[in-house]
C-alpha positions in Angstrom: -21.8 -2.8 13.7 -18.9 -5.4 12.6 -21.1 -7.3 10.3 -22.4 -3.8 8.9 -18.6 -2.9 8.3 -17.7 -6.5 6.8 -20.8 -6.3 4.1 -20.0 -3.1 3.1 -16.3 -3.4 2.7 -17.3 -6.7 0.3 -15.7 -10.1 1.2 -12.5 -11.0 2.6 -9.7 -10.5 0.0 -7.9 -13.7 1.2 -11.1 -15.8 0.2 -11.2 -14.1 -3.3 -10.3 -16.5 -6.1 -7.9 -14.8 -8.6 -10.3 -13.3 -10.9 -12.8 -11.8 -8.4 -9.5 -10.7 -6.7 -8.3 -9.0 -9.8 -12.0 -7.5 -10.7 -12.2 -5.7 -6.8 -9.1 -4.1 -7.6 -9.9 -2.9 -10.6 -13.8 -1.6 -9.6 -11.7 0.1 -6.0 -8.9 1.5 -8.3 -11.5 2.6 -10.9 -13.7 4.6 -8.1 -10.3 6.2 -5.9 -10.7 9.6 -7.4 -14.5 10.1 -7.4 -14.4 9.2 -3.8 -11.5 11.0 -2.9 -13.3 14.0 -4.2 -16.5 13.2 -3.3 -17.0 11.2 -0.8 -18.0 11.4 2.8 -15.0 10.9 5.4 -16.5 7.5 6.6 -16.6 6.9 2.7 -12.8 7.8 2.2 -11.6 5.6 5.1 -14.1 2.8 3.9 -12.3 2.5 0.3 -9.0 3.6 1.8 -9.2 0.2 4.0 -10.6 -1.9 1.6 -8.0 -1.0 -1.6 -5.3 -1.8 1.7 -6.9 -4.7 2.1 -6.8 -5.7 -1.5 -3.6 -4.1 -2.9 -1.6 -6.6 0.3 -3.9 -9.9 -0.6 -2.5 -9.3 -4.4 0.8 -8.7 -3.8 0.7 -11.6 -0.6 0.0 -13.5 -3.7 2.2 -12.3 -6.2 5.6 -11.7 -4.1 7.7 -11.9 -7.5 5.7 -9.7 -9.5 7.1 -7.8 -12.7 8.3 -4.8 -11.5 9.1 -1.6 -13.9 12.6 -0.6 -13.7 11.5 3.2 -14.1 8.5 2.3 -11.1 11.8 1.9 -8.3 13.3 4.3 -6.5 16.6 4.0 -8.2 14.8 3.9 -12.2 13.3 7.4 -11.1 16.4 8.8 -9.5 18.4 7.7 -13.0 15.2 9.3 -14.7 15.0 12.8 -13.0 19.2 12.9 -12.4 19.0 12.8 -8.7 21.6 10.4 -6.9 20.8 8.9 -3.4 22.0 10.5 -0.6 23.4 7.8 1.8 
């Protein structure tokens, strides 16, 4: 059952070199919304685990990536006009 899992979840994301890593997360990103819509439950949670498993291997990676002012919570609070409540 394990091994049936690992093959069809793909190959550890740790042991992906950069450009397969960035390709998997392209192909899982690319596929989200078909299989959100479409796909069986054991599919959902399949693709859910995997793009978890990929999304934390990139950033692992990539702790100091660029990060969009307007992608934090305080760009989209100074975007919408909303202060934090503290």
């Amino acid at each position: 059952m394990a091994e049936r899992e690992a093959r069809e979840a793909g190959p550890s994301a740790d042991g992906l070199e950069e450009g397969r890593l960035m390709k998997e997360l392209e192909a899982i990103h690319r596929t989200r919304h078909e299989t959100l819509l479409h796909g069986s439950d054991d599919a959902l949670l399949t693709h859910t685990r995997r793009m978890d498993e990929l999304e934390r291997e990139y950033v692992r990676r990539h702790p100091e990536r660029a990060q969009t002012a307007g992608r934090t919570r305080s760009g989209a609070r100074a975007r919408t006009g909303t202060e934090e409540q503290g």
